[in-house]
Every structure is written in C-alpha cells, then in structure tokens.
C-alpha positions in Angstrom: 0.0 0.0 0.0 1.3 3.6 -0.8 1.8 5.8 1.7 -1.1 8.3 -0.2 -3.3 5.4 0.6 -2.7 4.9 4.0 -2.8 8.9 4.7 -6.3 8.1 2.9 -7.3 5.5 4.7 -6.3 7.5 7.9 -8.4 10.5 7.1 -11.6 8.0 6.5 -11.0 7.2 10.3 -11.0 10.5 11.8 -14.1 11.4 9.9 -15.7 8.5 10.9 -15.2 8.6 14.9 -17.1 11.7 15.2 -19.6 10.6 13.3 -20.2 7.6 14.7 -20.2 9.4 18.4 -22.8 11.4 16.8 -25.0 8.9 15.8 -24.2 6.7 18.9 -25.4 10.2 21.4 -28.1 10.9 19.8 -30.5 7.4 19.8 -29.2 6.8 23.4 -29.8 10.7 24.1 -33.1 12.0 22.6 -33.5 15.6 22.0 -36.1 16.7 24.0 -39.3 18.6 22.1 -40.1 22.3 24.6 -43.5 22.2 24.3 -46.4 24.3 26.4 -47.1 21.3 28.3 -43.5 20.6 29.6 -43.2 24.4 30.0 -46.2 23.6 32.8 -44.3 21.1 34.2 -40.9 22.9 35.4 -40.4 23.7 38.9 -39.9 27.5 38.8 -37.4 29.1 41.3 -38.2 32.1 42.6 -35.6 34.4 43.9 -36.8 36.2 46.5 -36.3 40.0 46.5 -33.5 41.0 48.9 -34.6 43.1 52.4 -34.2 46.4 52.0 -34.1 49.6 54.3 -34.5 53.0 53.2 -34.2 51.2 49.2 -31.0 49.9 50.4 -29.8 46.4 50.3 -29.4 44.9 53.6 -27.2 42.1 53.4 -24.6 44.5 51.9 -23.7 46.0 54.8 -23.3 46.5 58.8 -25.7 48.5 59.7 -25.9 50.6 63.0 -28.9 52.5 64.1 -28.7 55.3 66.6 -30.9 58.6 67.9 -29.9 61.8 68.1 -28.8 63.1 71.4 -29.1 66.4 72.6 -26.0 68.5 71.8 -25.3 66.3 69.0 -24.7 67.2 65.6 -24.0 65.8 62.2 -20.1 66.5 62.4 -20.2 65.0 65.5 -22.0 62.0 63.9 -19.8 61.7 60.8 -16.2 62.3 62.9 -16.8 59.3 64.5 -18.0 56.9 62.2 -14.7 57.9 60.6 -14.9 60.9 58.6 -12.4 63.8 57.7 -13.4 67.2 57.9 -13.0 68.1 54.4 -15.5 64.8 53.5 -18.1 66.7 56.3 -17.7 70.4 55.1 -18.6 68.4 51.3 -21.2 66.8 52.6 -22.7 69.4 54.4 -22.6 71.7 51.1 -24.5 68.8 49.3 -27.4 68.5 51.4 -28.4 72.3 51.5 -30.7 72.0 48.6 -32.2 68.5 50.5 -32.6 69.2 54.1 -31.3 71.9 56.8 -28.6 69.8 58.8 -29.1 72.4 61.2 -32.5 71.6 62.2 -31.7 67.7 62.7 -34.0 66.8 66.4 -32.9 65.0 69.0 -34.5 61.8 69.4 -34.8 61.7 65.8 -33.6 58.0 64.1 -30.3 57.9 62.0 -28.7 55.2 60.2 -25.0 54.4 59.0 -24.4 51.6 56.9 -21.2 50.5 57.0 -19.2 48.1 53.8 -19.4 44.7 54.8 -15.5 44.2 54.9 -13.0 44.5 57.4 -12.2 47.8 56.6 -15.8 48.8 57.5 -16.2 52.1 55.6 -19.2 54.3 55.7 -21.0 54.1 52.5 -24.3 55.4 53.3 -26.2 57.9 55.9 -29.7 58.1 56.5 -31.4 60.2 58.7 -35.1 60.1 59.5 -36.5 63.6 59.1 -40.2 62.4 60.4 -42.1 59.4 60.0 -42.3 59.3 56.3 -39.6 61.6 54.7 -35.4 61.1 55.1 -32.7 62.2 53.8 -30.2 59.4 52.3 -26.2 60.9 52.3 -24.1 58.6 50.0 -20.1 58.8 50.0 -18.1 57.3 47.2 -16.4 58.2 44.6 -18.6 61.6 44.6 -20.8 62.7 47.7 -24.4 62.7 46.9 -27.5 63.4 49.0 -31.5 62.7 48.5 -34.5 63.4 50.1 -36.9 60.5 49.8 -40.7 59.2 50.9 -41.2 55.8 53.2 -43.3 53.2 51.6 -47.0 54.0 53.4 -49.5 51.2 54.2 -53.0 51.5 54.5 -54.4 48.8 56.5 -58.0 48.5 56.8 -60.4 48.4 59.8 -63.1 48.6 61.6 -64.0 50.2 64.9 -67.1 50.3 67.3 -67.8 51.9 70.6 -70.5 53.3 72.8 -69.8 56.5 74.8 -70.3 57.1 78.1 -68.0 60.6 78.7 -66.7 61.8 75.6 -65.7 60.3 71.8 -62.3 60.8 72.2 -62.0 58.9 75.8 -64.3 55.8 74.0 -61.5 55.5 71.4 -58.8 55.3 74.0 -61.2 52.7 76.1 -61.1 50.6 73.5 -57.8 50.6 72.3 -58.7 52.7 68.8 -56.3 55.7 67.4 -58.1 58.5 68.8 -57.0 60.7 66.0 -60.4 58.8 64.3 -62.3 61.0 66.9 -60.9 64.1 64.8 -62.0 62.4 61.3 -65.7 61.7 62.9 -66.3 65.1 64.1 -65.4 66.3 60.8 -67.6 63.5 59.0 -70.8 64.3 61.1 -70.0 67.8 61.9 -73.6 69.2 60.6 -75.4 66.3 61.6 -74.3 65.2 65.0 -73.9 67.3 68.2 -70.4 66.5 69.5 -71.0 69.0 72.6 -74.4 67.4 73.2 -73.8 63.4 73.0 -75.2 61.6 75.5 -74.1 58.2 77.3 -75.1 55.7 75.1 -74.5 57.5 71.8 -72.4 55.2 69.8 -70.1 54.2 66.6 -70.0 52.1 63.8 -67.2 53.0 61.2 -64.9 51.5 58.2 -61.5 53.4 57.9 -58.0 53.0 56.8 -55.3 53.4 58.7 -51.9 54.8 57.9 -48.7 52.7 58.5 -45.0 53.5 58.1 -43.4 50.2 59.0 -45.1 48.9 61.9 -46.0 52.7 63.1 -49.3 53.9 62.6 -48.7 57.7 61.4 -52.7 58.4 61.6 -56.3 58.2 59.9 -56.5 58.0 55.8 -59.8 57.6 54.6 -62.5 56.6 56.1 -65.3 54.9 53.9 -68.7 54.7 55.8 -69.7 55.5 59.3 -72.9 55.1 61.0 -73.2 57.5 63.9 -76.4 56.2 66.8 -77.4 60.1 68.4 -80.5 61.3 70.6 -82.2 58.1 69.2 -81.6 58.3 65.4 -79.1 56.6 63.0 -76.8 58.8 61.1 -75.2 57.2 58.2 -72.0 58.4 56.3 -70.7 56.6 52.6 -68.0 58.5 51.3 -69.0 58.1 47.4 -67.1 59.8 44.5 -69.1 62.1 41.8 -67.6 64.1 39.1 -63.9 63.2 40.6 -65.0 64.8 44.1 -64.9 62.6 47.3 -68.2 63.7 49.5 -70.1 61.9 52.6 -73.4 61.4 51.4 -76.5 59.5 53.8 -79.0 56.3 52.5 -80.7 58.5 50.4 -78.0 60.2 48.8 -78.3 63.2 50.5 -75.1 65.1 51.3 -73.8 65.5 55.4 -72.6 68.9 54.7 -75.1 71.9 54.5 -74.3 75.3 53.4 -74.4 79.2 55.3 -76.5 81.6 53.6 -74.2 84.1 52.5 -75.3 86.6 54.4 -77.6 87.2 57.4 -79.2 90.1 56.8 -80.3 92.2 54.0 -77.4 94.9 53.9 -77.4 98.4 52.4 -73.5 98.0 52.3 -70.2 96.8 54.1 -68.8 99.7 55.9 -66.2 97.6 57.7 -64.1 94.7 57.3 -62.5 91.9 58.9 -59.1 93.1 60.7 -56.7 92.8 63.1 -56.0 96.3 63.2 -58.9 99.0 62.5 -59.2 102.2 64.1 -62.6 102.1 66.4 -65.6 104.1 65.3 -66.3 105.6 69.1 -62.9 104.7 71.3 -61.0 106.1 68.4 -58.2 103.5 69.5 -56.6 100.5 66.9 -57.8 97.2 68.1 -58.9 93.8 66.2 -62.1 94.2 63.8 -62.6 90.3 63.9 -66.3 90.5 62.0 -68.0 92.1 59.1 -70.2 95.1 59.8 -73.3 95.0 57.2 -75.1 98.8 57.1 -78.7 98.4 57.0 -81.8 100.6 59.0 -82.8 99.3 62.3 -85.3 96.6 62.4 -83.7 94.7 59.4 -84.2 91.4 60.1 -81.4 89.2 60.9 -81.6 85.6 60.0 -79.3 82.6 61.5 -76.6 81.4 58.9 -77.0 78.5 59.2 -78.8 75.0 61.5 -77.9 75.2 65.2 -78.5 76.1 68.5 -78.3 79.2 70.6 -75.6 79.2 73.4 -75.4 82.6 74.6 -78.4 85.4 74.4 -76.5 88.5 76.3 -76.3 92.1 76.6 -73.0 94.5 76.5 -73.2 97.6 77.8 -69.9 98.8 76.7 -69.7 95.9 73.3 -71.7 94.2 71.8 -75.0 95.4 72.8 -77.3 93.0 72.7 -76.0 90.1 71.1 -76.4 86.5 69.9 -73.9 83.8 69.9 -75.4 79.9 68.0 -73.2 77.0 67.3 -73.6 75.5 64.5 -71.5 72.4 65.0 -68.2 71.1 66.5 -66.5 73.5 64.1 -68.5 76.6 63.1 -69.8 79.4 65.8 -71.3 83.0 64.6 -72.0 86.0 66.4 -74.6 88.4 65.7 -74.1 92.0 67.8 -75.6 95.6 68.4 -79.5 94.3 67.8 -82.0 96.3 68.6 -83.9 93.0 70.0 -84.8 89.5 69.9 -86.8 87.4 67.7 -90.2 85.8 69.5 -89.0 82.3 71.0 -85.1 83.1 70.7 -83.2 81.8 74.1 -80.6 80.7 75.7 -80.5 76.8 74.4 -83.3 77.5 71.5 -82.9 75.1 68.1 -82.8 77.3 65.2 -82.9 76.5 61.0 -80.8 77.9 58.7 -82.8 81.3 57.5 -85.2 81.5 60.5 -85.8 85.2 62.2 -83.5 85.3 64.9 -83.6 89.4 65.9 -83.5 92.9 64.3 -80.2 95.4 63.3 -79.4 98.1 66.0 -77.2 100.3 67.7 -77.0 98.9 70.7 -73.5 98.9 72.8 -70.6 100.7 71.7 -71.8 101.6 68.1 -72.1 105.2 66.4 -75.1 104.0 64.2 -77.2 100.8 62.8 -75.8 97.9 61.6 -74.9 94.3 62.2 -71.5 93.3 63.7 -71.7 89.7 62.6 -68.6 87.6 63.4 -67.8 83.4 62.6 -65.3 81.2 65.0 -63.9 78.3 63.0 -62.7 75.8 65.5 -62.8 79.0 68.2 -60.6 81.3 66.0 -62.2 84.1 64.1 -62.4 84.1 60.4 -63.2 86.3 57.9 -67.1 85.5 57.2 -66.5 86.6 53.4 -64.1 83.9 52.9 -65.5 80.8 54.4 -65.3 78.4 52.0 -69.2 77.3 51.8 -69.5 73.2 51.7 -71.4 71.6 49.0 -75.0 70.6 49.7 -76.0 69.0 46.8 -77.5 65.9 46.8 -76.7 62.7 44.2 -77.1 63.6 40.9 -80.9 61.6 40.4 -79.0 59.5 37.4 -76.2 58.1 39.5 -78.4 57.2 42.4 -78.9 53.6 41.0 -75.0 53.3 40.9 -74.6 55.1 44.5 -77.2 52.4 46.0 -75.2 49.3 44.6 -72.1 51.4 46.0 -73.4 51.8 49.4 -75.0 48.2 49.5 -71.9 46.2 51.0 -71.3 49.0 53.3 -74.3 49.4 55.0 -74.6 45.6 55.4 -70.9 45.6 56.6 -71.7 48.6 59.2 -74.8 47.0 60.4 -73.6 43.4 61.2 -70.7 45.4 63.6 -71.0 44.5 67.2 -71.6 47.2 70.0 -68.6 46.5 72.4 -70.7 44.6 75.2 -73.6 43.5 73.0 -71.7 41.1 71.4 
C-alpha cells in the first residue's frame, strides 16, 4: 500500500469517529421537544427579593442605628463613624438643597451603613426627618444626598364603641387611634352634636389606617360611618361624583349643609374683617374680627346656618345686645348691636338655617345701625366673606342607581358590627 493510501485511509478514520459518536449520542440521548405542556411542568425558582431599608440592600452592609442626642450634631455624627473634615464640610454643602442639617432633632432616628468588609467604611447615611420623609447621604467616589418618601401602608379596619363621657376617651377605652375621633367630628359635623352626645350614643365605622413600618402615622380615609345620636341613626358613605370625594347618607343626601351668605339684608359693608382698625367711638386701633353689614334698624337678621343658641347677652360697653349659635363642632357666629330678639329666641333654642333670629341696631358701643356679625372656626375668628361654603347638593338623580349598589356592601358591613358589650 502507498503511503497516499494509508494517509487516505487514515483521514476515513478521523471522519468516521465523530460521526459515529454522533450517531451513537443521539438514539441513546433523545432531543427533547419544549413544548407548552412541559413548559407547565418545570419547577420555577423564585428568587426572592432581597430586604431592603431605606431602598438599600441589607445584606450589603453593617448596619448601626442610633438617635440623636441632645447637643449632638451631624459632624459629630460623621467624625466618629470615621470621617475627615474636608468629606463633612462636602457633605454638608450637598445636602443644602435636600434638608437643613441644622435643624436635625434630638431623638430623631439615623442610620450608618457601614461596607461589609474589614475595613468597614461608611457608605451610606440616612437620617429620619419624620415618620415618612429622610434624607439618604451617599459617599463614594462623589458625595451625593437625597430626600426621599417611606413606603405608606394603608391597612383596613373597623372600629365600634358606645360612649359614656366623651368620643375621644371611647376610642382610647377601646384601644382605637383617637385621632379617628378628629376624622368623625369632621364626617358628622352638621349632623351630630359632638357637645351634646349623650351616654349611650355610639359608633360604627370603616377606615383606613396609615402605616409606616409597623407605626401607625394616623387616619386616611375613612369609607362609611354610622353614627347612633339622641335616638336616630346617622349614616355616612363616602361616594365619588364628578372626581369629588363627599359623605353622602342612605338617600344620597349630602352630610354637609351650606351658610347663607349673608344674614341680613345689607345696604353696604362699611367695615371689614381686621386685626388692626381704628374704632368708630374709642378712636383707639384694636382687632375688627367680624363684618359690619349697614342696614336701618329693624332689618331682620336671620341665623346662617342649622344650630343652636348658646349665649343670648347684653353688652353695655360691646356688643349690645348680642347672639352667639353653634352650629356644630367646628362653626360658631355672632350676631351684635340688635336692637332685640326674635319671639322664642333663648338661651338653648334650636334654630334653622334662615329663621328670624332678631332685628339690626345700635345697641353697645356703636355710632349708628348695623350688624356686627362675626364666625369662629374651631374657636378662632375668620373672615365671614371667605369661608369656604361646603357643597349641599344631593346625588345627581341619574347616579343614584350606581350610589345604592355602591353603598350596598357597606351598609350591610356597618350593620352586622357589634356594639362592644352587646356582642
């Protein structure tokens, strides 16, 4: 045989090994076919996502958490965790635009996060600015700072009660935020006498509450209320129309009512609310709290709005005769210098929004007739030609069938609540 034939014959071979593995792999080895039902039949591994704290990875560093103590301040803070004063005076320049370091509190949360090696640099500062907001102070190659927002929860509940003092002790009695006390009173606050509830007045309501963490951080919304008073139930939904949240009752009617917008017809203004305006008879500068409405004496006066008569009075040397109504937990208006009372008007009297309540004088220190007529919002006067009126109109007739299926579930959720003690 040549030696062509055997480098031949040679060259066969090679070509034929890896063929013949070839062919040997894949009959014992079938390739497998990916279809949809094998897809359904892997186990799938899921990663879970690593713990973070203020967006940062956890397991990436050693982390040490500390409050601020009194006399303590951030280079304080920073020199010990290891940082020059050159790195400070940086840092301190790049958290201007984020948050005044000055104004850090004591008792006020901070974090370091520290590299997880043995050199144990600081990579990271955080420091809690309240419950929700912080301010996150990186150092690396280039200092950077950032203000940012906590994650906040809304957890849903329920809460009953029946009162035997006041709301807000009821809450605390029974273990519920008390701050829900503030977002009733404002729910029923034309409907419900919160200086006038009795024992045995009680609560039903559906709210959210507002988590940071595991802190609560106070009320968000709450969705419907019923609210047992002087022997009738006062129901609350809180229903969306035309992109506005209001509380309407079961038949659609809003909680709020409006004030007239004035009470009294008026001839003219001739003063204004102010905290400084020269007095028409003592001829000294002193507070003008109220709107003085010109008009002849015996104009009727009318009540702005529904409430009830707490003071009836006479000031020699102010307000003449005067009258002082409540309106609810929020809203108290004055009415000064009558010339007298409306028939039936008392100390304690009910009155309706519009109903005769006395006549315009110039009684008290006053240099002619007119109506002195002043509003307390939350016992703080307010100009009465800025309140901001709330809506009083009812659901619109063509949404009612939607706002009955809406309010459905709640009702039925409300009512099957158990009274503390009635269980």
């Amino acid at each position: 045989m040549t030696r062509k034939k055997i480098f031949a014959a040679i060259a066969f071979v090679l070509l034929l090994v890896p063929l013949a593995y070839f062919l040997l792999h894949r009959y014992q080895h079938p390739r497998s076919v990916v279809t949809e039902e094998t897809l359904d039949s892997l186990e799938v591994i899921e990663i879970p996502e690593p713990e973070r704290l203020y967006g940062l990875v956890v397991d990436s560093f050693q982390i040490e958490e500390h409050t601020i103590k009194r006399n303590q301040f951030l280079a304080d803070i920073f020199l010990k965790a290891g940082v020059d004063y050159p790195t400070i005076n940086t840092i301190v320049e790049r958290t201007k635009p984020v948050f005044d370091v000055r104004k850090i509190k004591v008792g006020n949360r901070y974090t370091l996060f520290y590299s997880n090696d043995t050199l144990k640099q600081l990579s990271h500062f955080v420091y809690a600015i309240d419950n929700t907001d912080y301010m996150v102070v990186s150092l690396g190659d280039s200092i950077t700072a950032y203000r940012d927002v906590k994650e906040i929860r809304r957890e849903r509940k329920t809460a009953t009660g029946i009162i035997n003092s006041s709301l807000w002790l009821t809450m605390t009695e029974h273990d519920i935020n008390p701050l829900l006390a503030i977002e009733l009173s404002e729910v029923f606050a034309w409907t419900v006498d919160f200086f006038g509830i009795g024992k045995g007045d009680n609560f039903k309501v559906c709210y959210d509450e507002l988590y940071v963490d595991t802190v609560s951080i106070g009320i968000g919304q709450v969705h419907s209320a019923v609210f047992h008073h002087r022997g009738r139930d006062y129901y609350a939904f809180n229903y969306e129309e035309d992109s506005v949240a209001h509380f309407f009752d079961e038949e659609g009617q809003s909680l709020r009512k409006a004030f007239l917008k004035a009470p009294l017809k008026f001839s003219r203004i001739s003063s204004r609310f102010s905290h400084s305006r020269l007095h028409p008879v003592l001829k000294i500068r002193r507070p003008h709290h109220g709107i003085d409405y010109a008009a002849p004496t015996g104009t009727p006066v009318y009540a702005l709005g529904d409430g009830r008569v707490i003071a009836r009075a006479y000031q020699k040397r102010g307000g003449g005769n005067y009258l002082k109504i409540k309106h609810n937990s929020v809203y108290t208006t004055v009415y000064m210098h009558l010339h007298g009372f409306a028939k039936g008007i008392s100390k304690g009297t009910h009155v309706k929004q519009g109903q005769l309540i006395g006549y315009v004088g110039s009684t008290g220190l006053s240099t002619g007739p007119h109506l002195d007529f002043r509003v307390f919002k939350n016992g703080r006067p307010v100009d009465p030609l800025k309140i901001d009126a709330p809506p009083v109109n009812p659901v619109k007739e063509e949404n009612m069938p939607a706002y009955n299926a809406f309010i459905a579930p709640l009702k039925q959720e409300l009512d099957a609540l158990p009274l503390p003690g009635l269980e």
